[in-house]
N, C-alpha and C positions, 0 to 999 in steps of 0.2 A: 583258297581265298587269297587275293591280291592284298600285301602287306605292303603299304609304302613309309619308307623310309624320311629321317629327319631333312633330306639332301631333298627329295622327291616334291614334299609339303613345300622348301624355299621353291625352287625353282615355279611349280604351278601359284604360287604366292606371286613371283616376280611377273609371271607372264598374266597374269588377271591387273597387278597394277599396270604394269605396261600399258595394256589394251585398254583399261580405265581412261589412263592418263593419252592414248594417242582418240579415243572417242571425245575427249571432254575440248582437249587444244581444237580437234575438228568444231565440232558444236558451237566453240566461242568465235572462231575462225570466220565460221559462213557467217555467226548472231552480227558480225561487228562490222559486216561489209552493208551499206546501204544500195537499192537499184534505184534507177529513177526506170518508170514502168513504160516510157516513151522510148527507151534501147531496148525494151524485153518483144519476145513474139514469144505465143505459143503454135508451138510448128505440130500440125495434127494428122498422122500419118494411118491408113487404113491399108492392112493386109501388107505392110513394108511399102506401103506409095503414097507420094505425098496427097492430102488431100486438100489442107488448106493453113493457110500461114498469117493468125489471127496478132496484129497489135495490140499489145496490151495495154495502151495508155487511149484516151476516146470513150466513148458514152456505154452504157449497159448493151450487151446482145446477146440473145442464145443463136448458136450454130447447132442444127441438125445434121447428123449423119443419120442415112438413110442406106444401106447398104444391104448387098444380098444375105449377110453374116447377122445382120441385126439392125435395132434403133438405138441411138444415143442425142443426149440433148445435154453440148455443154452452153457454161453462163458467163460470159466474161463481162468482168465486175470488181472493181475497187482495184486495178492493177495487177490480176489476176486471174485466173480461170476456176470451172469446179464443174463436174459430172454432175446434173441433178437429174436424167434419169439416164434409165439403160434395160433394153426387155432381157438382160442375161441371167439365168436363172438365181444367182447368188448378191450380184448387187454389191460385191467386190471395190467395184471400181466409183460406184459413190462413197465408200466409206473413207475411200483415199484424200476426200475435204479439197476443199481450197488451196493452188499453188499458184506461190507468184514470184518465188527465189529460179534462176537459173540454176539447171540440170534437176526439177522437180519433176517429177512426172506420174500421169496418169495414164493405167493400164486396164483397158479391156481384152481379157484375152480370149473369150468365147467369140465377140464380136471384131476382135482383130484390129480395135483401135485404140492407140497410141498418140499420149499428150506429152511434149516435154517442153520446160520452158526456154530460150536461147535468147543470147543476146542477138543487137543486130549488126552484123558484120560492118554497117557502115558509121559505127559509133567510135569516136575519140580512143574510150577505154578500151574496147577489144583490140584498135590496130596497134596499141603499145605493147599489149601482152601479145601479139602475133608474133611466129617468127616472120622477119625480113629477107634472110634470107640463109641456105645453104651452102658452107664451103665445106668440099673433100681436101 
């Protein structure tokens, strides 16, 4: 039987706080940052190829995929997107809700389709955080 030691308990103690304390600063991090849903897309990729590159800011729409792999029917709504069906056996990738933060995404992986949200390259705030440029 595995006996651990007074030295053992600190360090797995420190390393739980740690990982606490770097999950909770993420959490507050993305909670405090606001989008306007007029720089968001959700970029919807089938089998690793683009399929279609939906704005999130404009009125109600569902987008079908129709693919050899399967059906899916996403909803885009309120500044956001969201799987509401899918013929994959498990139903996975409804359960994943509504996304409308950058880098959220929704995975079908029976049917091979993939949601992620992204900014849009030609917004103010991405070309600040872009690099400009490279020097060796």
């Amino acid at each position: 039987m595995l006996k651990l030691k007074k030295g053992d308990l600190w360090l797995i103690a420190v390393l739980v706080a740690v990982g606490i304390l770097w999950l909770g600063l993420r959490y507050f991090n993305e909670q405090s940052h606001t989008y306007n849903p007029a720089d968001l897309n959700a970029v919807i990729t089938v089998d690793g190829q683009l399929y279609k590159n939906v704005p999130l800011n404009g009125a109600t729409e569902q987008i079908e995929i129709k693919t050899e792999f399967g059906h899916n029917i996403l909803k885009k709504f309120d500044g956001g997107i969201q799987m509401i069906s899918a013929d994959c056996p498990k139903k996975i990738s409804m359960a994943m809700g509504f996304i409308s933060r950058p880098n959220e995404t929704i995975i079908c992986v029976p049917n091979r389709v993939y949601v992620e949200i992204a900014g849009n390259k030609g917004s103010k705030e991405n070309e600040e955080d872009e690099v400009d440029a490279y020097v060796r």
